[in-house]
KEMARTOR-224493 format. One record per residue (C-alpha): residue number from 1; residue in three letters; chain; x, y, z. Coordinates in nm, 2 decimals. Last residue first. Layout:
<recs>
n, res, chain, east, north, up
NUM, ALA, A, X, Y, Z
...
</recs>
This chain:
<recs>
n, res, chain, east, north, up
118, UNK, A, 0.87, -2.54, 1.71
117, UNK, A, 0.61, -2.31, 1.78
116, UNK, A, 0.51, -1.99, 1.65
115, UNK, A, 0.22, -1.73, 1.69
114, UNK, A, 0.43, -1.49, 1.59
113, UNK, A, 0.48, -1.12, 1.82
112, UNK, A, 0.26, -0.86, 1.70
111, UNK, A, 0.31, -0.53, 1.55
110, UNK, A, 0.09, -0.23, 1.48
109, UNK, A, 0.23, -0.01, 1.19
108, UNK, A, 0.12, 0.36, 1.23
107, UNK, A, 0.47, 0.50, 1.21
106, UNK, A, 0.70, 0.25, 1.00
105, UNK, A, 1.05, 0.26, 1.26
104, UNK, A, 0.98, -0.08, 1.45
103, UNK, A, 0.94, -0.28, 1.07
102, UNK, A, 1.28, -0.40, 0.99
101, UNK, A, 1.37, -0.47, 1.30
100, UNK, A, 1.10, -0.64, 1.36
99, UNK, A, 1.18, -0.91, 1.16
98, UNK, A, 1.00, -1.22, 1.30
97, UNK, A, 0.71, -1.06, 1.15
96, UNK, A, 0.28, -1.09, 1.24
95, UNK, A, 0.18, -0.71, 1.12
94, UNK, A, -0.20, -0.58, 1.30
93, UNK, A, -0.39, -0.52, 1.06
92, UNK, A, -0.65, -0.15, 1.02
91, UNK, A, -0.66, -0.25, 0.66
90, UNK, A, -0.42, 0.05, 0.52
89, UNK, A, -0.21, 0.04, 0.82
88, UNK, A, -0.17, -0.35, 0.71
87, UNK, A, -0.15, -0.33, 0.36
86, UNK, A, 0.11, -0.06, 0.40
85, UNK, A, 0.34, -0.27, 0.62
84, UNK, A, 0.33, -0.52, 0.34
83, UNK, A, 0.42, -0.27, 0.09
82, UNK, A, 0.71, -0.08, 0.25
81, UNK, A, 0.86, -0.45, 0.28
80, UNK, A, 0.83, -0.53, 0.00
79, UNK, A, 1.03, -0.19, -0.11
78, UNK, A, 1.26, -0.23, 0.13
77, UNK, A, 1.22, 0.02, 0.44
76, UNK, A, 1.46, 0.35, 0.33
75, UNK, A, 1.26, 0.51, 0.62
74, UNK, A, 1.10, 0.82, 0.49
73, UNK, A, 1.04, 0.75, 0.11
72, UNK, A, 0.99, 0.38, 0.13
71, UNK, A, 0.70, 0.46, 0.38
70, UNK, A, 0.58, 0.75, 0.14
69, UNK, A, 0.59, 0.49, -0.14
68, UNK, A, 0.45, 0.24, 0.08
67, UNK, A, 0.14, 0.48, 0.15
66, UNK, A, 0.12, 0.55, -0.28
65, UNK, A, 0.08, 0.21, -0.37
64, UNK, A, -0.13, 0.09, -0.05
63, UNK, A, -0.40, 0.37, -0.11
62, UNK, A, -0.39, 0.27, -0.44
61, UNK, A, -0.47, -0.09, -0.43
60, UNK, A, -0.19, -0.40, -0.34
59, UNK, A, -0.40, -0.67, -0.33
58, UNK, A, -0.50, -0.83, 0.02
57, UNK, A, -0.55, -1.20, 0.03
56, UNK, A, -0.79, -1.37, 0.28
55, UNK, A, -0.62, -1.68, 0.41
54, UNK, A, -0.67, -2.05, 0.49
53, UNK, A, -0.66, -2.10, 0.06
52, UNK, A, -0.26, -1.95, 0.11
51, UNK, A, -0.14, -2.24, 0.26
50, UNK, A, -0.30, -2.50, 0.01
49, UNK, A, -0.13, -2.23, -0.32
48, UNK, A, 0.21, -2.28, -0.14
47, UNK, A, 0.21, -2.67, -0.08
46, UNK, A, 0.09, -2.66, -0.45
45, UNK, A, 0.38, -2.45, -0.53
44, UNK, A, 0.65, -2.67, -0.39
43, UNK, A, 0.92, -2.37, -0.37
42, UNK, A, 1.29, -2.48, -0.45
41, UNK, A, 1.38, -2.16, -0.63
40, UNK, A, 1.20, -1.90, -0.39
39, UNK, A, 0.99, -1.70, -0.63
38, UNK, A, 0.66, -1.86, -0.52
37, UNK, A, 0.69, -1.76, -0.15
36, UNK, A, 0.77, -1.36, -0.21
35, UNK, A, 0.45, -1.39, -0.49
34, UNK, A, 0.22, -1.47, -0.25
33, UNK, A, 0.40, -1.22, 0.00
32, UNK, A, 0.36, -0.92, -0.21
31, UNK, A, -0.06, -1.09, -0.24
30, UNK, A, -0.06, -0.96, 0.08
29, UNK, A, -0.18, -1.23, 0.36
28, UNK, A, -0.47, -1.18, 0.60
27, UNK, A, -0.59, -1.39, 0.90
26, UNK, A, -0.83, -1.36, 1.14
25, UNK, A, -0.68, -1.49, 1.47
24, UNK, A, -0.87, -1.76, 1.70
23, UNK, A, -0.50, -1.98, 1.69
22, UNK, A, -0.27, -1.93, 1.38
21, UNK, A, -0.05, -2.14, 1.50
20, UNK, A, 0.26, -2.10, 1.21
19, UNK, A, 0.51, -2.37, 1.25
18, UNK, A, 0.86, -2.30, 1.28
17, UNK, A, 1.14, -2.47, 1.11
16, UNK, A, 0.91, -2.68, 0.84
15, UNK, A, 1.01, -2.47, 0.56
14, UNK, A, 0.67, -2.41, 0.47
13, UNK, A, 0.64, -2.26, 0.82
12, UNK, A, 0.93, -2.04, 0.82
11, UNK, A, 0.84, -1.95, 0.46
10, UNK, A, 0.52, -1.85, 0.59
9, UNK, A, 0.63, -1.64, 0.88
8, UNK, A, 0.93, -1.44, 0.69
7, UNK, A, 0.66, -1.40, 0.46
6, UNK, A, 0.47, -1.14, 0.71
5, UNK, A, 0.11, -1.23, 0.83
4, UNK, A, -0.14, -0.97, 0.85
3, UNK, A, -0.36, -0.96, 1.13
2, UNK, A, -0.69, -0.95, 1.27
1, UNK, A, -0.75, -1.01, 1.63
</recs>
């Protein structure tokens, strides 16, 4: 399956609370959540940057721009938040989050539970 993972995952990971399994999954990251993980004021960018190589980053294009504005628009979603979830409709993802909540009311967005383990 393709999917795009949220940051909640990563920082999880990077954190060392949950690892991330990414099992036979291909794997996407938005470059929203690139810059989610470096602004955290403890980060260990090189740990950061080593992550990321194992994914294929999505930009934020048009199409994404203007469907997270609509996103924003209709469900007062946080901006990031508008943006990952519009990267994945937009790329046909599937959204890895351990914040559904803040996802379950973005029509079109496909989630799917973390491939986590302690």
């Amino acid at each position: 399956m393709r999917i795009l993972i949220d940051s909640d995952i990563l920082v999880d990971h990077l954190r060392g609370h949950n690892r991330f399994d990414p099992g036979d999954d291909e794997i996407y990251v938005s470059s929203i959540t690139r810059s989610e993980l470096f602004s955290g004021r403890a980060t260990d960018e090189t740990r950061v940057i080593r992550l990321l190589e194992a994914m294929q980053e999505l930009s934020v294009d048009r199409a994404v721009a203007e469907r997270a504005g609509r996103i924003r628009r209709e469900t007062n979603v946080r901006l990031p938040d508008a943006l990952i979830a519009a990267t994945a409709i937009e790329n046909g993802l599937a959204l890895v989050t351990r914040n559904r909540r803040d996802f379950e009311a973005i029509p079109g967005l496909v989630l799917r539970e973390s491939g986590l383990s302690s």
